[in-house]
PDB file of N, H, CA, C and O in Angstrom:
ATOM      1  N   UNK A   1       0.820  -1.177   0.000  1.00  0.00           N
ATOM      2  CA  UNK A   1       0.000   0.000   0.000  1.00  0.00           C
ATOM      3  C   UNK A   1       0.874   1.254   0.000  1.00  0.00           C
ATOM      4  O   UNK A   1       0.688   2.286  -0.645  1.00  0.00           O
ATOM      5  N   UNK A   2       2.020   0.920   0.982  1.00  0.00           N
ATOM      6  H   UNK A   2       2.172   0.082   1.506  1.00  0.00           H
ATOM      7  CA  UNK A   2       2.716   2.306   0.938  1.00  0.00           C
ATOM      8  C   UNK A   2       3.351   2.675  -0.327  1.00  0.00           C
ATOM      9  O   UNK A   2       3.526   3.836  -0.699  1.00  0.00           O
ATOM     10  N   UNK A   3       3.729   1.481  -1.051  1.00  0.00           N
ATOM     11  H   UNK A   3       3.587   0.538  -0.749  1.00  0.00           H
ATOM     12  CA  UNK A   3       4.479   1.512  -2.719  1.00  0.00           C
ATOM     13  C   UNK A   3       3.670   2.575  -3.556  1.00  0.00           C
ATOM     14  O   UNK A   3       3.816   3.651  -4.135  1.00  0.00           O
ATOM     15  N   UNK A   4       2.752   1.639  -3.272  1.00  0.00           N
ATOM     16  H   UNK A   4       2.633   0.765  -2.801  1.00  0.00           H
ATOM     17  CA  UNK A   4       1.434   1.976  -4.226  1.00  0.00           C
ATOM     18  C   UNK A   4       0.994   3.564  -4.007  1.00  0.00           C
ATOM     19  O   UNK A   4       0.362   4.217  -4.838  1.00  0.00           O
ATOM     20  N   UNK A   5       1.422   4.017  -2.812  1.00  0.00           N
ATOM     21  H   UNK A   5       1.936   3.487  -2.137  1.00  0.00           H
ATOM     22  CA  UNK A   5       1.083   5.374  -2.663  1.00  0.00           C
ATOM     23  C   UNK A   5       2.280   6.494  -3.053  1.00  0.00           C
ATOM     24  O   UNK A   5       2.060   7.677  -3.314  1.00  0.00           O
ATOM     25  N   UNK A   6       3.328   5.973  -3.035  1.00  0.00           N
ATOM     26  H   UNK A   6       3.507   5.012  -2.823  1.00  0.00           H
ATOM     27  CA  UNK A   6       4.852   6.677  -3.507  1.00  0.00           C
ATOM     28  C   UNK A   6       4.769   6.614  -5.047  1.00  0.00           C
ATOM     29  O   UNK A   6       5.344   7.495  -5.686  1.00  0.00           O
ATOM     30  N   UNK A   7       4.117   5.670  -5.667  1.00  0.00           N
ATOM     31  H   UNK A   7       3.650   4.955  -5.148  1.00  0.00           H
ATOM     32  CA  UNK A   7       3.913   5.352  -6.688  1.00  0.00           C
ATOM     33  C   UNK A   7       2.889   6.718  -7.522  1.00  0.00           C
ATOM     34  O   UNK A   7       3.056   7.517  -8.444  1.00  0.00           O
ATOM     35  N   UNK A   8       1.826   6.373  -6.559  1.00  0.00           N
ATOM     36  H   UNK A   8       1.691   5.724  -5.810  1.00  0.00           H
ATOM     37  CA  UNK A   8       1.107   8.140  -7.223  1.00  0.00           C
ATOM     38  C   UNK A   8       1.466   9.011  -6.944  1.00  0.00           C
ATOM     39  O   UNK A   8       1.125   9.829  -7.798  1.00  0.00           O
ATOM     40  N   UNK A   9       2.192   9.605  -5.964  1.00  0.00           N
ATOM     41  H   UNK A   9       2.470   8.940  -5.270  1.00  0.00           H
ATOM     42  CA  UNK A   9       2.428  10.883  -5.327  1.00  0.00           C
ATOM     43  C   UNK A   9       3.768  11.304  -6.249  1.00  0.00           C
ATOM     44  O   UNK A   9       4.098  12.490  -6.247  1.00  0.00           O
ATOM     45  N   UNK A  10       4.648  10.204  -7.144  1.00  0.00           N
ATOM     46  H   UNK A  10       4.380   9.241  -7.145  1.00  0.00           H
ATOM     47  CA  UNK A  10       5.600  10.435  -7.823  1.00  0.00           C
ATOM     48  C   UNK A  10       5.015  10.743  -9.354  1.00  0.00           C
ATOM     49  O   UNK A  10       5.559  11.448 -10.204  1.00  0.00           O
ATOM     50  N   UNK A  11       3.748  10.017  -9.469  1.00  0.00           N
ATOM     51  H   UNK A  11       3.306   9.444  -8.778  1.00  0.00           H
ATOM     52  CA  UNK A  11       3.033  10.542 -10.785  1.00  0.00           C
ATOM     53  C   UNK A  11       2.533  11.744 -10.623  1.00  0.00           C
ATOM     54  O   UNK A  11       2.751  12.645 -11.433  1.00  0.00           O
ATOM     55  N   UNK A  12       1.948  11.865  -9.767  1.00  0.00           N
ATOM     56  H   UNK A  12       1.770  11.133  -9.109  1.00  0.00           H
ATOM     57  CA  UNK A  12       1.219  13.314  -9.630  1.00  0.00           C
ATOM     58  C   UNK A  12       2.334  14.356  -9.607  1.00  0.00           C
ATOM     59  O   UNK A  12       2.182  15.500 -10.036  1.00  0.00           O
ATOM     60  N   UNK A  13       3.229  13.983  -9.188  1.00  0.00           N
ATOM     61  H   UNK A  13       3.353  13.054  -8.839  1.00  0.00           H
ATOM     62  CA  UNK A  13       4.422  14.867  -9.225  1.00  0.00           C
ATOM     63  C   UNK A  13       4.934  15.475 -10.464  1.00  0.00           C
ATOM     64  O   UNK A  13       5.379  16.617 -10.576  1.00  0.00           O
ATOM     65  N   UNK A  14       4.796  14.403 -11.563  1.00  0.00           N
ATOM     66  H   UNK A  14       4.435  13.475 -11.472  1.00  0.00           H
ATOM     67  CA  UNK A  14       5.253  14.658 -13.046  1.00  0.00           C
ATOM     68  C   UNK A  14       3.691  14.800 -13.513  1.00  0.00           C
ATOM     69  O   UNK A  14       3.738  15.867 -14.126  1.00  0.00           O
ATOM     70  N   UNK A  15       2.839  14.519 -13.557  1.00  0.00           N
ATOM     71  H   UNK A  15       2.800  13.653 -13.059  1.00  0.00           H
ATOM     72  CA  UNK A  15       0.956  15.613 -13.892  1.00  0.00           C
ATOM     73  C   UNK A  15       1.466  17.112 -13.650  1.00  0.00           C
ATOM     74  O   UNK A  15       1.683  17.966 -14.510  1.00  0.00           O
ATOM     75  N   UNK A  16       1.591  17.207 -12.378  1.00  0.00           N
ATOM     76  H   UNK A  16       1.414  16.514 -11.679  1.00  0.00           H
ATOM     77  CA  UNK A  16       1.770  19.190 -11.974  1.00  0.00           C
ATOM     78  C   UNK A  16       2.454  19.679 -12.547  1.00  0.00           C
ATOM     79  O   UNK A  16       2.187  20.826 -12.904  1.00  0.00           O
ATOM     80  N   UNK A  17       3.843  18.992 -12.981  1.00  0.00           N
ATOM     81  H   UNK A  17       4.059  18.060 -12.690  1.00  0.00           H
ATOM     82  CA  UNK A  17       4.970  19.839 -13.426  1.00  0.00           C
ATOM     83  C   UNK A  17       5.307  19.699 -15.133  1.00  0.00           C
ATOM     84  O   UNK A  17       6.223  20.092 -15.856  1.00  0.00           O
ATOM     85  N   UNK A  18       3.928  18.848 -15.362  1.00  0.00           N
ATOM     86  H   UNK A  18       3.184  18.529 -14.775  1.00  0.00           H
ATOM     87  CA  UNK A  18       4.059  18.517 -16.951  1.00  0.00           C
ATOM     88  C   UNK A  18       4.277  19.966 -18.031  1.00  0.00           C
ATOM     89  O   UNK A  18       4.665  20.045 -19.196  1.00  0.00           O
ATOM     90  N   UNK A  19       3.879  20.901 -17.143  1.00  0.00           N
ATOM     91  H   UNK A  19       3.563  20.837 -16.197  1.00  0.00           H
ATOM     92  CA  UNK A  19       3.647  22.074 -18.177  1.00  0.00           C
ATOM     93  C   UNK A  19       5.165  23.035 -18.586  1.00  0.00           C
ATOM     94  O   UNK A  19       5.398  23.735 -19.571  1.00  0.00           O
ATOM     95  N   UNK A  20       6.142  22.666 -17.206  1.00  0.00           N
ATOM     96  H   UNK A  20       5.953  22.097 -16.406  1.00  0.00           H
ATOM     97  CA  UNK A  20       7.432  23.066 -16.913  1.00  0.00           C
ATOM     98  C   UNK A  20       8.797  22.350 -17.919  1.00  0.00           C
ATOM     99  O   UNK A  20       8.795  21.165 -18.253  1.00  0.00           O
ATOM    100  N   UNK A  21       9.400  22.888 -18.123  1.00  0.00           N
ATOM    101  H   UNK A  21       9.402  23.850 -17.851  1.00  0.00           H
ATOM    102  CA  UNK A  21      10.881  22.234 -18.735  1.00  0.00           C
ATOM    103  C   UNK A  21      10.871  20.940 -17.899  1.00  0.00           C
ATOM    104  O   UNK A  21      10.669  20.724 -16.704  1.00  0.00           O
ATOM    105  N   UNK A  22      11.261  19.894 -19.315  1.00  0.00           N
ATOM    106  H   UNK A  22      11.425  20.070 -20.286  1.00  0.00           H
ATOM    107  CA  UNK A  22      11.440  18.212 -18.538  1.00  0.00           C
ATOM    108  C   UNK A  22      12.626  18.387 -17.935  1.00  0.00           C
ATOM    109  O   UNK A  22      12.973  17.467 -17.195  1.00  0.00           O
ATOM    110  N   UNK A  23      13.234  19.164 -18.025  1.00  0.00           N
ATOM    111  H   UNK A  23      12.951  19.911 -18.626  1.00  0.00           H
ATOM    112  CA  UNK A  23      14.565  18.653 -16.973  1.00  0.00           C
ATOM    113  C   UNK A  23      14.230  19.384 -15.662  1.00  0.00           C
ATOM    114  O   UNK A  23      15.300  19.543 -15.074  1.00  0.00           O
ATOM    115  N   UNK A  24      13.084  19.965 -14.853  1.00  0.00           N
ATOM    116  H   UNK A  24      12.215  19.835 -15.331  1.00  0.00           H
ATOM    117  CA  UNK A  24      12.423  20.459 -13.775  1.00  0.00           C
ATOM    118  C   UNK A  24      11.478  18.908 -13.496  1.00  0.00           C
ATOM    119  O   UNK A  24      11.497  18.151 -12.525  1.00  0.00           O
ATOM    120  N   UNK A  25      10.746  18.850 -14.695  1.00  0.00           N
ATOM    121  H   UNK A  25      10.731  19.465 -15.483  1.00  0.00           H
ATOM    122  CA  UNK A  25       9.978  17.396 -14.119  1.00  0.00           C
ATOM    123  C   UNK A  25      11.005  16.409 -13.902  1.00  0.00           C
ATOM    124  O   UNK A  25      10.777  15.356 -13.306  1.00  0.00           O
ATOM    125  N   UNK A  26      11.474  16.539 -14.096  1.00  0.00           N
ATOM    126  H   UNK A  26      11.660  17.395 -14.580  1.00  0.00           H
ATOM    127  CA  UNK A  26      13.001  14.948 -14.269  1.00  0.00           C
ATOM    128  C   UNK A  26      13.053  14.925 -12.727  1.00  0.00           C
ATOM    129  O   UNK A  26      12.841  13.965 -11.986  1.00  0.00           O
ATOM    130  N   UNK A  27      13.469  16.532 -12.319  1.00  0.00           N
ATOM    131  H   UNK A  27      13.642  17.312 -12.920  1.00  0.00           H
ATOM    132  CA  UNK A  27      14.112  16.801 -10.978  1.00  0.00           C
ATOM    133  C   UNK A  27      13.360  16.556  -9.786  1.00  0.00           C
ATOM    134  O   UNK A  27      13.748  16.031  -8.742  1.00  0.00           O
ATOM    135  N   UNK A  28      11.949  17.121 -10.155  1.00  0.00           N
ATOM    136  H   UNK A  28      11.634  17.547 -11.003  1.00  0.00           H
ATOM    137  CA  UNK A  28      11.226  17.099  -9.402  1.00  0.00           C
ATOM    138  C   UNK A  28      10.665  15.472  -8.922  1.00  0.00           C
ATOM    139  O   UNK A  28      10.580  15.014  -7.783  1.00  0.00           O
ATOM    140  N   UNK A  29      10.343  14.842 -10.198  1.00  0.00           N
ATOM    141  H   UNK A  29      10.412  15.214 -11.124  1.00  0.00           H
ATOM    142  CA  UNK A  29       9.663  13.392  -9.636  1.00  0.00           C
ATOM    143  C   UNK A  29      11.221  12.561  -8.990  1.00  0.00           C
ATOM    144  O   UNK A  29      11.045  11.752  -8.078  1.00  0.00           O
ATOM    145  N   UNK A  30      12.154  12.712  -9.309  1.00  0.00           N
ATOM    146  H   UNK A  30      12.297  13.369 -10.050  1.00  0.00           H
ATOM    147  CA  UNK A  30      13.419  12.202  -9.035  1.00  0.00           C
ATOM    148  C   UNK A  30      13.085  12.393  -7.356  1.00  0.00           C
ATOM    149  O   UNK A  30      12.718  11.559  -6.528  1.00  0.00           O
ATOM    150  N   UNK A  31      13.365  13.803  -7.229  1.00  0.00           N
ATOM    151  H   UNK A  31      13.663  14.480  -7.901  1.00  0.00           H
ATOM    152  CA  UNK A  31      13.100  13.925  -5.833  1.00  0.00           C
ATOM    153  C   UNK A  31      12.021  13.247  -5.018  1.00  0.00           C
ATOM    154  O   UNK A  31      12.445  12.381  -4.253  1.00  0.00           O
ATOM    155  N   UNK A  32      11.059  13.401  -5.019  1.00  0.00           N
ATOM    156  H   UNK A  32      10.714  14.105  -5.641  1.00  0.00           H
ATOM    157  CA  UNK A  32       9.728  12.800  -4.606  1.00  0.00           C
ATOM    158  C   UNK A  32       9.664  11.887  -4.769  1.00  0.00           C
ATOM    159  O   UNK A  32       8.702  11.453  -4.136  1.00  0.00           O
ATOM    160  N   UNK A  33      10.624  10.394  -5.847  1.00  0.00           N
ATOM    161  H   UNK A  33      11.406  10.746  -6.361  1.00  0.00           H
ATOM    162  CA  UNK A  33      10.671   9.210  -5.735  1.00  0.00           C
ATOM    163  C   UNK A  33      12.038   8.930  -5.008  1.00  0.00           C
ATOM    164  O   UNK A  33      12.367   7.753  -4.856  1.00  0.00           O
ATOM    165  N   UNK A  34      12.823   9.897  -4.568  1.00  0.00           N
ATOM    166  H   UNK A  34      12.555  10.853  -4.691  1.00  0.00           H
ATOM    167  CA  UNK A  34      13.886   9.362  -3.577  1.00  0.00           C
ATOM    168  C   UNK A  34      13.281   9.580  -2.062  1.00  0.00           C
ATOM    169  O   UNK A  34      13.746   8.885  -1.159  1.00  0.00           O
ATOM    170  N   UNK A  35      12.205  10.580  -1.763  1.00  0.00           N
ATOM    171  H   UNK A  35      11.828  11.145  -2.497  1.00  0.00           H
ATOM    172  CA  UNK A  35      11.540  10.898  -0.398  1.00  0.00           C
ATOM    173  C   UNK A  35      10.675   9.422  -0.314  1.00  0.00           C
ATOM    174  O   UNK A  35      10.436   8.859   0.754  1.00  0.00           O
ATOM    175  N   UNK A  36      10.475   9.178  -0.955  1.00  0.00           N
ATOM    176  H   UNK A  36      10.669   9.635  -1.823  1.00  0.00           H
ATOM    177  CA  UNK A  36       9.390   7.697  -1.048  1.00  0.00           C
ATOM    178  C   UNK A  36       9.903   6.571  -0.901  1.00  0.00           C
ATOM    179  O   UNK A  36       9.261   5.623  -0.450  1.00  0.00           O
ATOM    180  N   UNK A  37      11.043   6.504  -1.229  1.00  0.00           N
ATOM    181  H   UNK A  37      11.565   7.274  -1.595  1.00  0.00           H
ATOM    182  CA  UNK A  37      11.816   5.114  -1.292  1.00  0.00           C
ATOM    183  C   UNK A  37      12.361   5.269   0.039  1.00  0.00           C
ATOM    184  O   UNK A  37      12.182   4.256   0.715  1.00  0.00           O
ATOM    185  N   UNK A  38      13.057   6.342   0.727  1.00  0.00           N
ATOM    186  H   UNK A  38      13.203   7.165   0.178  1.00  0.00           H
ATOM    187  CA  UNK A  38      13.461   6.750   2.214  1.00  0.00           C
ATOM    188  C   UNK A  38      12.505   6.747   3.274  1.00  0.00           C
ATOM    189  O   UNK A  38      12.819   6.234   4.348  1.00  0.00           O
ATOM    190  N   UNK A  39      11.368   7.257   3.108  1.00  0.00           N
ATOM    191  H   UNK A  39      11.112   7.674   2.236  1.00  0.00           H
ATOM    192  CA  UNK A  39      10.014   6.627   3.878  1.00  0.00           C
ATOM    193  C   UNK A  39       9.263   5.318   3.730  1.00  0.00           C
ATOM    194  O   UNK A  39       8.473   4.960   4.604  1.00  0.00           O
ATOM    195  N   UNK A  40       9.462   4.693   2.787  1.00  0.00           N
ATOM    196  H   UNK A  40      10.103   4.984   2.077  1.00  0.00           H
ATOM    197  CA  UNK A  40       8.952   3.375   2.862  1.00  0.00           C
ATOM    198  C   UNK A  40      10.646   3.029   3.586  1.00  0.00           C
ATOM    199  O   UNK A  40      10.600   3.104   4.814  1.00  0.00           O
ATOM    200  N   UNK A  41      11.349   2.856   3.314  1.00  0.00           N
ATOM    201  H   UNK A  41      11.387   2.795   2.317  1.00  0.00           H
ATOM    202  CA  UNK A  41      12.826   2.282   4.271  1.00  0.00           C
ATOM    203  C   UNK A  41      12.269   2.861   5.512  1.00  0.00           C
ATOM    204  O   UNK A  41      11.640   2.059   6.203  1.00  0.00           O
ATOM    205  N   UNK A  42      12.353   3.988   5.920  1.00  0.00           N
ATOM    206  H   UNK A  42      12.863   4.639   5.358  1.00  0.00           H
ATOM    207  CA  UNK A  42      11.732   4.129   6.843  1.00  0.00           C
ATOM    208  C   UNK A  42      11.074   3.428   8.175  1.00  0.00           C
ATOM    209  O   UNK A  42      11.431   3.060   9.294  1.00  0.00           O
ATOM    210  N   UNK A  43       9.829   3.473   7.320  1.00  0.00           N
ATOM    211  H   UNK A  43       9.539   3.772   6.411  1.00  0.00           H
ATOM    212  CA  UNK A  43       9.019   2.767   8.084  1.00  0.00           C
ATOM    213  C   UNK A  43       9.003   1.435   7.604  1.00  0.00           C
ATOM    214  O   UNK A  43       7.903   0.882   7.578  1.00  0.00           O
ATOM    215  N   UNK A  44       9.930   0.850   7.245  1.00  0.00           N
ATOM    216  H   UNK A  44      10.823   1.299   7.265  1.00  0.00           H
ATOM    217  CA  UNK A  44       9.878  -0.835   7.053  1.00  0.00           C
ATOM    218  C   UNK A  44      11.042  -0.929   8.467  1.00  0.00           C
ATOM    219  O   UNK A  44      11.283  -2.049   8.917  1.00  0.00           O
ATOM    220  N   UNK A  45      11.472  -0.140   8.872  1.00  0.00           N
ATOM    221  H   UNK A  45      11.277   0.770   8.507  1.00  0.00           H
ATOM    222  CA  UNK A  45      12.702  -0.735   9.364  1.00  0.00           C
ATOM    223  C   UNK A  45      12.270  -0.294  11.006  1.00  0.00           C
ATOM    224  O   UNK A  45      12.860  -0.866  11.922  1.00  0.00           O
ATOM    225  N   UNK A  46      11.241   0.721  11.308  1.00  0.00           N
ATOM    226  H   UNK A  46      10.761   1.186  10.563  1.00  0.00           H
ATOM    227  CA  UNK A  46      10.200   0.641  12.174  1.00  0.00           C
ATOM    228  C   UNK A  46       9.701  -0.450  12.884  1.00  0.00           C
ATOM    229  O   UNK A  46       9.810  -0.889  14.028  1.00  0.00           O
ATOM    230  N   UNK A  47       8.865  -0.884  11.410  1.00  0.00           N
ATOM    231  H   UNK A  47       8.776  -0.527  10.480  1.00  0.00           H
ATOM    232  CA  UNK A  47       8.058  -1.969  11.610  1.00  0.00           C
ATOM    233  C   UNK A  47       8.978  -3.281  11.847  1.00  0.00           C
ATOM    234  O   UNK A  47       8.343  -4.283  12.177  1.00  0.00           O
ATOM    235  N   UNK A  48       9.719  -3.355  11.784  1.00  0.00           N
ATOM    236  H   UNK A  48      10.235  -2.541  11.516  1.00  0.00           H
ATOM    237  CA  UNK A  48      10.453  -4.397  11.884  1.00  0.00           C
ATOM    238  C   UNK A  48      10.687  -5.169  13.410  1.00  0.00           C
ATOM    239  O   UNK A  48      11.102  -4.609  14.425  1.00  0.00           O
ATOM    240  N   UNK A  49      10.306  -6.593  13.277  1.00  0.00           N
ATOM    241  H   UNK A  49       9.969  -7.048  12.452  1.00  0.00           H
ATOM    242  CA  UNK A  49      10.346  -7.491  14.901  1.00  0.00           C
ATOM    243  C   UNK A  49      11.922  -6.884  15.282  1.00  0.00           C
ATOM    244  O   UNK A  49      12.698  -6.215  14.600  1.00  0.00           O
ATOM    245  N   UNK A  50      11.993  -7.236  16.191  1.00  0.00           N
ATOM    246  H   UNK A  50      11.363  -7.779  16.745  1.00  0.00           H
ATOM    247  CA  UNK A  50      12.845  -6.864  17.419  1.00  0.00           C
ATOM    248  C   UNK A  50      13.099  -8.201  18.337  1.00  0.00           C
ATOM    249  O   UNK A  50      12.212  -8.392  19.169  1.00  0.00           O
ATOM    250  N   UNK A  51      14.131  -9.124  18.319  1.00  0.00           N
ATOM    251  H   UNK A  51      14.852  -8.969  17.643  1.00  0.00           H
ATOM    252  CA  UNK A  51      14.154  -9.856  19.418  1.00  0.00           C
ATOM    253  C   UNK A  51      14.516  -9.738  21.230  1.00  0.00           C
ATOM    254  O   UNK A  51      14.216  -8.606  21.611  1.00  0.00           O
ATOM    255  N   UNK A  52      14.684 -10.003  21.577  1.00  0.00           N
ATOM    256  H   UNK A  52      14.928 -10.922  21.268  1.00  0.00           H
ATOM    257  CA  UNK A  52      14.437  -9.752  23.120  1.00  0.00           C
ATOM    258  C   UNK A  52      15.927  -9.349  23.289  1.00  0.00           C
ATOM    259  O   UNK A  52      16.032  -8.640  24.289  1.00  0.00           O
ATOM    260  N   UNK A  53      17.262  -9.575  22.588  1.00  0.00           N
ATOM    261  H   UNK A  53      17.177 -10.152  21.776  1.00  0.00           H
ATOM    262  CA  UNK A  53      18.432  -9.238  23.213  1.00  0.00           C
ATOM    263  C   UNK A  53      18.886  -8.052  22.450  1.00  0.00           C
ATOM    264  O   UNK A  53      20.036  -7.621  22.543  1.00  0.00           O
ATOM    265  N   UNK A  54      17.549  -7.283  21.340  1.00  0.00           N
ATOM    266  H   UNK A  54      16.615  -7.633  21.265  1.00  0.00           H
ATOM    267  CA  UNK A  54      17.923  -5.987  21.147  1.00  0.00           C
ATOM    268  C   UNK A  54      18.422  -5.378  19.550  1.00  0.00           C
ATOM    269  O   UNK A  54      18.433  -4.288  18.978  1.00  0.00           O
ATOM    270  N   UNK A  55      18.885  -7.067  19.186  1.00  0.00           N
ATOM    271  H   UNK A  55      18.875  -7.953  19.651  1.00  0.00           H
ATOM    272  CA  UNK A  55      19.870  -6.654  18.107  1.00  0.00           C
ATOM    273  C   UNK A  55      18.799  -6.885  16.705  1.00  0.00           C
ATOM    274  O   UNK A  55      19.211  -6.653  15.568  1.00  0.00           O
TER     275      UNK A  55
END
């Protein structure tokens, strides 16, 4: 689900900026698919079990 949501928020990213020089859209969805890939790491590594001695 979270893919799937980095996934639009990186399209919508290149929709808004479609009207701008592609090397601004390049930059822009670039960015917003590196914030997405760092928040899904993120929170995968959150979510992640934990055994009892920590490590």
């Amino acid at each position: 689900m979270l893919m799937l949501g980095g996934a639009l928020l990186t399209g919508a990213t290149g929709y808004f900026t479609r009207t701008g020089p592609t090397a601004v859209q390049f930059l822009a969805m670039g960015v917003v698919g590196l914030l997405c890939i760092f928040g899904l790491a993120y929170f995968d590594h959150r979510t992640e079990p934990r055994d009892e001695n920590g490590s």
